[in-house]
N, C-alpha and C positions, 0 to 999 in steps of 0.2 A: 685601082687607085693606090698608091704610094703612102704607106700612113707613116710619117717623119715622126721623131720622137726628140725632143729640145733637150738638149745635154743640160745635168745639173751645175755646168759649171760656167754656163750661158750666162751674160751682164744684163742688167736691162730689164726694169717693170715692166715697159710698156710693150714688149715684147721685140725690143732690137737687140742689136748684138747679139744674136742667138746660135751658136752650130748646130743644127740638124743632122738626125743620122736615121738611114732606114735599111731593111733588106730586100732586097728585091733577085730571085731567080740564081741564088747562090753567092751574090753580090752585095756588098756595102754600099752604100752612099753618104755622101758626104755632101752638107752645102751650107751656106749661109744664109740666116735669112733676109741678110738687104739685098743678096742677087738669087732667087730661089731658083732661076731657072738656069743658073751654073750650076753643075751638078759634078759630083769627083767619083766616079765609080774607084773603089777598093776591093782589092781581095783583105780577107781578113790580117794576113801577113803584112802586106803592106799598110795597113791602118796603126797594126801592133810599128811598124820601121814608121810612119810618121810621129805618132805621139811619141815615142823615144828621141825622138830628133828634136820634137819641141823640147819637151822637158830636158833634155841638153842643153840646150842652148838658153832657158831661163837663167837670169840673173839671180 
């Protein structure tokens, strides 16, 4: 089983808005919790090139 861990910077009491992130077999994952069963496998590098992308492009 996949133990997801809710990012600290997840919106939401009542547990929406949530990004999830877990490892599994060398591998990252990445999902949300309104579609849990979309899932984004990551390598670590590519996780490090997403978040820099967001945070680029924040106003």
């Amino acid at each position: 089983m996949i133990q997801w861990q809710k990012s600290s910077f997840s919106g939401g009491a009542a547990g929406n808005e949530c990004v999830e992130l877990a490892h599994r077999d060398g591998t990252l994952l990445l999902r949300e919790s309104d579609e849990p069963d979309r899932i984004l496998p990551l390598s670590p590098v590519g996780l490090v090139a997403l978040l820099r992308r967001i945070r680029a492009e924040r106003p």
